[in-house]
C-alpha positions as CSV (number, residue, x, y, z in Angstrom):
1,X,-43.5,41.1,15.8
2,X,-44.8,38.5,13.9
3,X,-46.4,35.5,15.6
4,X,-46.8,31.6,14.3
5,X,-50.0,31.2,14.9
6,X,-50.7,34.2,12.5
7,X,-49.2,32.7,9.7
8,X,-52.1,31.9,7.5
9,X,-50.9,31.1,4.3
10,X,-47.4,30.7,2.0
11,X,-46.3,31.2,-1.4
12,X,-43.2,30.2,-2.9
13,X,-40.9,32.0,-5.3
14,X,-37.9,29.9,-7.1
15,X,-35.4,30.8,-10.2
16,X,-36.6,29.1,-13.3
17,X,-36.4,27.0,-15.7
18,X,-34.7,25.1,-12.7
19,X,-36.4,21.6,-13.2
20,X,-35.7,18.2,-11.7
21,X,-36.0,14.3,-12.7
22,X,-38.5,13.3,-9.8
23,X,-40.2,9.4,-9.6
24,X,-43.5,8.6,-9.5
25,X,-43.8,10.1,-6.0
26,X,-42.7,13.1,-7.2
27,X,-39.2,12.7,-5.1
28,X,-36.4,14.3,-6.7
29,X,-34.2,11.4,-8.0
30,X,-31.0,13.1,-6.2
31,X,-32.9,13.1,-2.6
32,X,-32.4,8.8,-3.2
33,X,-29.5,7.0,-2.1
34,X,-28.3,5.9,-5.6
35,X,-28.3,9.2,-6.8
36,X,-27.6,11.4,-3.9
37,X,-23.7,12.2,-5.8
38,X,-24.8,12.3,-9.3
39,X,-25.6,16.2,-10.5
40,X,-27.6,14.9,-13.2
41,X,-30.5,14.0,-10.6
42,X,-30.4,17.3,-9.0
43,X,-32.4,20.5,-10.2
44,X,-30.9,22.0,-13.2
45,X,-30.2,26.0,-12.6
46,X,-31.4,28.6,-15.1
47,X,-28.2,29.3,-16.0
48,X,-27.0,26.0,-16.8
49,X,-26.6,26.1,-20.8
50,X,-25.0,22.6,-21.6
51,X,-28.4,21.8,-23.8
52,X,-27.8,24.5,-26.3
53,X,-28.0,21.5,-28.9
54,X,-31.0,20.6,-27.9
55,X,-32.6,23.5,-27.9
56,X,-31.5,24.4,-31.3
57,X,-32.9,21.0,-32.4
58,X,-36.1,21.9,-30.8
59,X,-36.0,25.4,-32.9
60,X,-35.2,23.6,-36.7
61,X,-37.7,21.1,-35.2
62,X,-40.4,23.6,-34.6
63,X,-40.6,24.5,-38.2
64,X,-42.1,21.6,-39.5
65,X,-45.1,22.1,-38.0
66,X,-48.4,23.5,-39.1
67,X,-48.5,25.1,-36.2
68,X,-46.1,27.2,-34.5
69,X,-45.8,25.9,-31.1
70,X,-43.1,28.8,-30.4
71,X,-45.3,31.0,-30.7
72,X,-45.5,32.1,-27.3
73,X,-42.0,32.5,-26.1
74,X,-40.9,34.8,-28.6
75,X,-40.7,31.6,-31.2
76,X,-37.0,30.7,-30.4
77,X,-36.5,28.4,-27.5
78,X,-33.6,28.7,-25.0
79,X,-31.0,26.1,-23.7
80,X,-32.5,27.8,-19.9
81,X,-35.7,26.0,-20.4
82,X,-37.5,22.7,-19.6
83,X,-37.9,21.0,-22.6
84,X,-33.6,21.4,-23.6
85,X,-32.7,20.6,-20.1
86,X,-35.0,17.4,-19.9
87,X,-34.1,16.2,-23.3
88,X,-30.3,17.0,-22.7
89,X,-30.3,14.9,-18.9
90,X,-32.3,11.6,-20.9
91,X,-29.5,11.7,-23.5
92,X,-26.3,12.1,-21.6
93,X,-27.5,9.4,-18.3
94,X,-29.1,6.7,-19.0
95,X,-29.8,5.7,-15.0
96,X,-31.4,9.2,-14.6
97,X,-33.3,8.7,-17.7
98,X,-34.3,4.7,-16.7
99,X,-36.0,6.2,-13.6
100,X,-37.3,9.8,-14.1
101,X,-41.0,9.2,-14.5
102,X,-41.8,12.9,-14.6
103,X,-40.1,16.7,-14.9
104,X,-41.2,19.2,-12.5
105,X,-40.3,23.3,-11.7
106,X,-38.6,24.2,-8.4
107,X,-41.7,26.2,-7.9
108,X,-43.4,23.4,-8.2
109,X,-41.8,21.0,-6.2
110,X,-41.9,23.3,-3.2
111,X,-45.0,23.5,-2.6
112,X,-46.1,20.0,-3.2
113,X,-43.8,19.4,-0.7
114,X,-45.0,21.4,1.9
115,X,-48.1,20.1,1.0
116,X,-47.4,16.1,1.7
117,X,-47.7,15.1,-1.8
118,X,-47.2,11.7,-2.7
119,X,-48.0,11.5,-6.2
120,X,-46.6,13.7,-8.9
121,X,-49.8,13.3,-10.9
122,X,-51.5,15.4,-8.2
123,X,-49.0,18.3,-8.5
124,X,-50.5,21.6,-9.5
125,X,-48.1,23.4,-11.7
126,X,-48.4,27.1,-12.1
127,X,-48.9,28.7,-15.5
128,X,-45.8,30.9,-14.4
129,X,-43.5,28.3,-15.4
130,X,-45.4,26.2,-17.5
131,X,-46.1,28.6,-19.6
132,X,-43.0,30.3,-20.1
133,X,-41.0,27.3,-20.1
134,X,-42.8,24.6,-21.3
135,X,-44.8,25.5,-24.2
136,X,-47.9,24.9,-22.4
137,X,-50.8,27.6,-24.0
138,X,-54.3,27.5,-23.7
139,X,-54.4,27.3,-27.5
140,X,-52.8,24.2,-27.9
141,X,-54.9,22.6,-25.2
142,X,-52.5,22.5,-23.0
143,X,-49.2,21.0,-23.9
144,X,-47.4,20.6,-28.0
145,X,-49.1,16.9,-28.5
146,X,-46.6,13.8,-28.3
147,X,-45.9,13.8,-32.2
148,X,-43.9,16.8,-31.7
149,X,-41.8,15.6,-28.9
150,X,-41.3,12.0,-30.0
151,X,-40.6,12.8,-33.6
152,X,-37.6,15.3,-32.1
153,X,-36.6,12.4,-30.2
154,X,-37.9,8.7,-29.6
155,X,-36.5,9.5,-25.7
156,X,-39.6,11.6,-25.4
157,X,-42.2,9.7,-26.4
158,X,-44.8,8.9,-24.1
159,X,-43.9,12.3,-21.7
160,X,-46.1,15.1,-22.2
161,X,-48.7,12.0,-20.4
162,X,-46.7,11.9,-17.5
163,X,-46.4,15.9,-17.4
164,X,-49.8,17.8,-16.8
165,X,-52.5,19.9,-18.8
166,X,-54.1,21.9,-16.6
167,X,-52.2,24.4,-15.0
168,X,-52.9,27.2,-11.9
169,X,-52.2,30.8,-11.6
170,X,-49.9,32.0,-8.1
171,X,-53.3,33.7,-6.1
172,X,-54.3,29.9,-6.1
173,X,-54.4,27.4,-3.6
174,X,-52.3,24.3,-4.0
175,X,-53.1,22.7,-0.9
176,X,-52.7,22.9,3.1
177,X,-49.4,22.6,5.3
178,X,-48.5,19.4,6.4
179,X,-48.7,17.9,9.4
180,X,-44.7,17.4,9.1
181,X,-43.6,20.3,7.9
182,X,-46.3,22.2,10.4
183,X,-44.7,20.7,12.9
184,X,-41.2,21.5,11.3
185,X,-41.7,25.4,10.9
186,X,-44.0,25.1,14.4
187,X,-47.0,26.1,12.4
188,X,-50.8,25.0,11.8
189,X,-51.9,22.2,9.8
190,X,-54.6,25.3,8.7
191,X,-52.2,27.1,6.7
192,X,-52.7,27.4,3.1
193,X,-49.7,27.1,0.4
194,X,-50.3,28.8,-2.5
195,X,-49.3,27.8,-6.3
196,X,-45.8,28.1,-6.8
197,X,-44.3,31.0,-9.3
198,X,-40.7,32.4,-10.1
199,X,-38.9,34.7,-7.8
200,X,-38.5,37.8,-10.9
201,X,-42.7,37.1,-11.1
202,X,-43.5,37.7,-8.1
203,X,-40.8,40.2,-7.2
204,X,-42.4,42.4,-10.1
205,X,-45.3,42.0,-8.3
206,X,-44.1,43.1,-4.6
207,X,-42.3,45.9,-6.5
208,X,-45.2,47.2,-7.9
209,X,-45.4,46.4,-11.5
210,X,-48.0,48.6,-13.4
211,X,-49.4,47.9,-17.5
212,X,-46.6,48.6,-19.6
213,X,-43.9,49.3,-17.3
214,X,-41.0,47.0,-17.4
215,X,-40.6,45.8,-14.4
216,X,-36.6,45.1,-14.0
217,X,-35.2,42.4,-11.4
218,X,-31.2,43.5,-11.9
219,X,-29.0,40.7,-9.7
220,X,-26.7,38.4,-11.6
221,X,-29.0,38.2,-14.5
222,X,-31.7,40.2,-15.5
223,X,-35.7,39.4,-15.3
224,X,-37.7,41.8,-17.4
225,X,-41.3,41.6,-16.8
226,X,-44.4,43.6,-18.2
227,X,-48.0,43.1,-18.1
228,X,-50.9,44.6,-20.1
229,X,-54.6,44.3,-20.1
230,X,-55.8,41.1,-22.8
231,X,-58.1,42.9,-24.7
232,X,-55.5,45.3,-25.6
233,X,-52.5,42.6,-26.5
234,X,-54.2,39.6,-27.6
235,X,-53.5,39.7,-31.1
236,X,-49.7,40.8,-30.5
237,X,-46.9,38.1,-30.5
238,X,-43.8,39.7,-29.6
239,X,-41.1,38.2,-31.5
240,X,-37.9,37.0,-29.8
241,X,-38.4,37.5,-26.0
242,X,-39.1,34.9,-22.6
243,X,-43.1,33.8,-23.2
244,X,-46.3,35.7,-23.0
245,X,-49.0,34.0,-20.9
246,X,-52.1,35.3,-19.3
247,X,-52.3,35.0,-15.6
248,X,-48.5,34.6,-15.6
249,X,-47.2,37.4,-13.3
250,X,-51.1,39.1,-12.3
251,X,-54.2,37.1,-13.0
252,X,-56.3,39.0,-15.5
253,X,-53.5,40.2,-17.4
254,X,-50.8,39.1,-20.5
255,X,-47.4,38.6,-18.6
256,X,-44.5,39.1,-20.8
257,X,-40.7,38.3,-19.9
258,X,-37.5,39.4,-21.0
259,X,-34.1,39.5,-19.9
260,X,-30.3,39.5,-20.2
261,X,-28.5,36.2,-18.9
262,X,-25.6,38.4,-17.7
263,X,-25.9,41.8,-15.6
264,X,-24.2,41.7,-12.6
265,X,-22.4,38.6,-13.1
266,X,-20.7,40.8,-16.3
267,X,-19.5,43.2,-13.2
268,X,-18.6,40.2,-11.1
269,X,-16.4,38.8,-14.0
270,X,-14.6,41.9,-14.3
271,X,-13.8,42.3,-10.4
272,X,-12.6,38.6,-10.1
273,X,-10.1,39.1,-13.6
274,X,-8.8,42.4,-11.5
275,X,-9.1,40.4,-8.0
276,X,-6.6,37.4,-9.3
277,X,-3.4,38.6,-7.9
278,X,-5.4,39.4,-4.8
279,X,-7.1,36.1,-4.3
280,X,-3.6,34.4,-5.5
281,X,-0.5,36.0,-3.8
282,X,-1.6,37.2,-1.1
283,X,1.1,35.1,0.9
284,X,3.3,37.6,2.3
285,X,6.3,38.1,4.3
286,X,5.9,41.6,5.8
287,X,2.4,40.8,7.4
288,X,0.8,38.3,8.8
289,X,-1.6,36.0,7.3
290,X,-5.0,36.9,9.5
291,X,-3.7,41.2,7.9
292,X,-3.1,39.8,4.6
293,X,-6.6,38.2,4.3
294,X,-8.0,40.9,6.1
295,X,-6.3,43.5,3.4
296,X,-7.7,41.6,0.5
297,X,-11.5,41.2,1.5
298,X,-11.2,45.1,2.1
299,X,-9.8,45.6,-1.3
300,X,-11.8,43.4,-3.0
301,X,-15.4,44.8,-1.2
302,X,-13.9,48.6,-2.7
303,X,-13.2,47.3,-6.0
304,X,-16.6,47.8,-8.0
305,X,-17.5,51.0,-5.5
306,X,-14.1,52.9,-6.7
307,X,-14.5,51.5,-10.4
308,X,-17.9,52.9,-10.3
309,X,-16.6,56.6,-9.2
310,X,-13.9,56.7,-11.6
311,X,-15.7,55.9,-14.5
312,X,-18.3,58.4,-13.4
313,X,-15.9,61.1,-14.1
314,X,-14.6,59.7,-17.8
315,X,-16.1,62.0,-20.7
316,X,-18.3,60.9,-23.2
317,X,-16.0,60.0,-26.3
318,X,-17.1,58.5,-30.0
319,X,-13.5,56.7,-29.9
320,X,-14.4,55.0,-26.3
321,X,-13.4,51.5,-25.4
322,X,-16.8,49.6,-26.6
323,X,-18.0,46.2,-25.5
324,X,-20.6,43.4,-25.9
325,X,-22.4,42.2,-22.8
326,X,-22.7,38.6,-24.2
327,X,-20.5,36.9,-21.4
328,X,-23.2,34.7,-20.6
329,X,-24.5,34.7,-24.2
330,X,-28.1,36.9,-25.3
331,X,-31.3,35.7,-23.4
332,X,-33.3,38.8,-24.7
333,X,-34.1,39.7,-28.0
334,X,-34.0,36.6,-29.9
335,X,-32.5,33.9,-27.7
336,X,-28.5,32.7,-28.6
337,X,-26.9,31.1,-25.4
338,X,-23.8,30.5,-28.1
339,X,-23.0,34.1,-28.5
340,X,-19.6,35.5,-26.8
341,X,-18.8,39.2,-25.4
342,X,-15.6,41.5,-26.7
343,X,-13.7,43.9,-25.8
344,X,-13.2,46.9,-28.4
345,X,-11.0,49.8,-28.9
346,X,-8.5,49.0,-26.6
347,X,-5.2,50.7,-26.5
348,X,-2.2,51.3,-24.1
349,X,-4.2,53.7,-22.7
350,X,-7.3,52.3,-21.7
351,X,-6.8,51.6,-17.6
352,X,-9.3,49.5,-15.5
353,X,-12.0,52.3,-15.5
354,X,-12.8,52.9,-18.6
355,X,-12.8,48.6,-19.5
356,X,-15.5,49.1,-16.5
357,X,-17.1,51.9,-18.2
358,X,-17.8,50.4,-21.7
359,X,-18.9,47.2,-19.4
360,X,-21.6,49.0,-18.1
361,X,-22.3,50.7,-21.3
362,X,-23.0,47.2,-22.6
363,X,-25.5,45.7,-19.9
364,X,-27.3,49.0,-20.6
365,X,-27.5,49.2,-24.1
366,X,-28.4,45.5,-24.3
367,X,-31.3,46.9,-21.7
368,X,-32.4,48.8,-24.5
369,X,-32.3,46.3,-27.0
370,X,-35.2,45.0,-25.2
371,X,-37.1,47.7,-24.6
372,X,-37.2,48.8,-28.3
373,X,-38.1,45.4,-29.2
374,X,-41.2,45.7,-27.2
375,X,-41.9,49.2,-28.5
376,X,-41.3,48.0,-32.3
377,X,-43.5,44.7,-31.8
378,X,-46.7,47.2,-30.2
379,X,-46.3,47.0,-27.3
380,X,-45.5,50.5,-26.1
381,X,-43.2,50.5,-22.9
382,X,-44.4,53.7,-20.8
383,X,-41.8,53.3,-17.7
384,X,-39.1,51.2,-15.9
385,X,-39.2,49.9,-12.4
386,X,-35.7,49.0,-11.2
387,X,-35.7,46.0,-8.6
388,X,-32.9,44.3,-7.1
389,X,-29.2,44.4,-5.4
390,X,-27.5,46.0,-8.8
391,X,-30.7,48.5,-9.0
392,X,-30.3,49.7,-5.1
393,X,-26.7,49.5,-4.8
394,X,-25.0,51.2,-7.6
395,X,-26.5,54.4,-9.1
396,X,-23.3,54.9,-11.7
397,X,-25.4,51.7,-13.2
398,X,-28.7,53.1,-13.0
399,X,-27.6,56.7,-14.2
400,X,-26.0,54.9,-17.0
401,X,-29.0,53.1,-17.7
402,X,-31.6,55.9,-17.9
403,X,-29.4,57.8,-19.7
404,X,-29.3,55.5,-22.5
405,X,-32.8,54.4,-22.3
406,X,-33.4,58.1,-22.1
407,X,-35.9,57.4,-19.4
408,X,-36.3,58.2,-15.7
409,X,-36.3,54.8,-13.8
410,X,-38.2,54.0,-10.5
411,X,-35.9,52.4,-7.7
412,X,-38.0,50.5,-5.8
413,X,-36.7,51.1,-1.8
414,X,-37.6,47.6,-1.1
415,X,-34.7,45.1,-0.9
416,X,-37.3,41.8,-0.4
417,X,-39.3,42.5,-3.1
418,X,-39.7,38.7,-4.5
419,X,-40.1,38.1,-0.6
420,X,-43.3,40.8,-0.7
421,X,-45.0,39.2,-4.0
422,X,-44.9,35.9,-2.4
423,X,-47.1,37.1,0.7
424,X,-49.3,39.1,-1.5
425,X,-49.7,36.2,-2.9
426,X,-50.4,34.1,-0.2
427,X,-52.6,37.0,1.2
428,X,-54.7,36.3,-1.8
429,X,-54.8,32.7,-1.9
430,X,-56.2,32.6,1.3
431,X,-58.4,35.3,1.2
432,X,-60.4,33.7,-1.2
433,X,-61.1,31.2,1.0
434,X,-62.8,33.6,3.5
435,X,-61.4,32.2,6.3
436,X,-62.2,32.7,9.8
437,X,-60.5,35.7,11.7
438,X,-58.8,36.8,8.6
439,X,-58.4,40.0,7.4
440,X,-60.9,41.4,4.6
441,X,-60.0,40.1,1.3
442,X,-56.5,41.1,0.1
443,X,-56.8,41.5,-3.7
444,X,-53.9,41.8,-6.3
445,X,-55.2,45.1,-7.7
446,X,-55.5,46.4,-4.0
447,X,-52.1,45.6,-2.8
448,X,-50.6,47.7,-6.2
449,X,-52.2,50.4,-5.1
């Protein structure tokens, strides 16, 4: 059983690009009164595309330039990320935009908060998100300089000085606990917080990412992550994928991203379209109400489960239903948030299984997509690591997907994987700060092993 006074250190995973519009304090604008009801002033999810303009404005923009300040995320930026969000919230609010001094990370945020912080200038933010997000590269010197923001948009200028240049790597040390949130979680003042990363970054990590395996968080989305030794990478710019920076996912080492923006969510879509008549007339007058909702949450909890046996059982046929997986529209290869999914082939005999079938068809092929843009790019991918509730739950899915990758995959047994990176990495942060009574140094390369 594990003890409080044991705890030595934390690290914090979040979903990204999931910024916020903070004050000079580094408060997040929607934790004040006078925005507490305004969604504008609260952190912007991921998945949140309503700045597809503006990040197509930031890609025409982008070629004007001398230098190619995409460069490093695939050189096609996404509506998920910082820059579209921010310039997207200053446009459509003006109170939000009269008093954001400053855009910051959920990973970020947290631990600065744990930390006491008071001013957002002192907030280290991890390379994780900056660089994947951000456009921050060591190249550049940090951050694109102001001319390229302000002559996108006047709203920008002045903002990459209120951002940051340096930036920190997760086995890093942002600071100690708080008094008030020590005494909140009934821990020491003496713990250490470590620099703040994403949740698919870490999770790669506590699922036991290796060079050139592509490490696969599957949940609603998918997170695709890969690392490789520099010396062997450095001159490689893979075209149309999520950002390549070094120390990104394991210090030492190029950490490249990919993914789909819809996996599960695709299968979720499906079992709420077959779920409406459940969800919707379930009033009935042969049983009672407490039966009737009983009845539908047990149908509903078989749907995917008997979907994914009967499909199991259809034969391969070049006349097959086909589909697109775009429902949420392409994250990975070559970034298009305004792309749609279809349906193909359908007839008066296609039945719910087989629609289900060509679904997972589509997440997987589009799985492959990125993989063979990696391979064709040189950068050779040698394995998959499977991570995640779709990964562990279904293996219809993941026979599907090897099959078309034509490649065994690893399931990793682990349901806490992100959960497992993060105290790796807060094993590491404090480790290298020798402390008293701890263990021997926990290293990256040792916990892979």
């Amino acid at each position: 059983m594990l003890l409080r006074s044991n705890v030595r250190a934390i690290s914090i995973d979040t979903t990204g690009s999931t910024p916020v519009a903070v004050d000079k304090t580094g408060t997040p604008l929607a934790l004040l009164p006078a925005f507490e009801n305004n969604p504008n002033a609260m952190f912007v999810l991921w998945k949140d595309h309503a700045s597809v303009n503006e990040a197509a404005e930031i890609n025409a923009h982008a070629e004007k330039f001398s230098t190619n300040y995409l460069q490093y995320v695939g050189g096609i930026y996404s509506s998920e990320w910082f820059w579209a969000k921010l310039l997207h919230i200053l446009r459509v609010d003006t109170q939000v935009r009269n008093h954001c001094h400053s855009w910051v990370e959920h990973c970020d945020w947290i631990p600065f908060l744990l930390t006491g912080g008071s001013s957002v200038s002192d907030m280290k933010r991890g390379v994780c998100s900056a660089g994947h997000k951000a456009l921050w590269a060591e190249d550049f010197g940090g951050l694109p300089p102001d001319e390229f923001f302000s002559s996108l948009d006047p709203l920008l200028k002045g903002f990459t000085s209120r951002l940051f240049k340096k930036t920190y790597t997760a086995d890093q040390v942002a600071g100690r606990l708080s008094s008030e949130w020590a005494e909140r979680l009934g821990l020491s003042t003496d713990v250490f917080v470590g620099v703040g990363a994403f949740d698919a970054h870490m999770g790669a990590v506590g699922g036991q990412i290796e060079p050139y395996h592509l490490s696969k968080v599957m949940g609603t989305s998918t997170c695709d992550m890969l690392v490789a030794p520099m010396d062997e990478v450095k001159n490689i710019l893979v075209k149309g994928i999520c950002g390549q920076v070094p120390g990104s996912i394991i210090p030492g080492m190029i950490g490249m991203e990919a993914g789909q923006s819809a996996f599960g969510d695709v299968y979720a879509w499906f079992k709420n379209v077959l779920s409406w008549s459940l969800n919707n007339l379930k009033d009935s007058s042969i049983i009672d109400a407490a039966t009737a909702n009983a009845l539908q949450k047990e149908m509903s909890d078989k749907i995917i489960k008997e979907l994914s046996a009967a499909a199991s059982k259809l034969p391969l046929n070049e006349k097959d239903e086909l589909a697109v997986d775009w429902l949420n529209g392409r994250r990975t290869p070559d970034a298009n948030q305004l792309l749609k999914a279809s349906i193909s082939g359908l007839s008066l005999g296609t039945d719910a299984p087989r629609i289900f079938k060509a679904l997972v068809e589509a997440t997987c092929f589009g799985a492959k997509a990125i993989v063979e843009r990696f391979n064709n790019e040189g950068v050779p991918v040698k394995g998959l690591i499977g991570l995640g509730g779709v990964a562990r739950k279904s293996p219809y899915i993941m026979q599907t997907m090897t099959d078309v990758m034509n490649m065994p995959i690893r399931i990793h047994k682990s349901e806490q994987t992100c959960a497992a990176g993060a105290a790796m990495f807060a094993a590491t942060a404090a480790s290298e700060r020798h402390e008293p009574g701890f263990l021997a140094p926990i290293r990256l390369a040792q916990c892979l092993l």
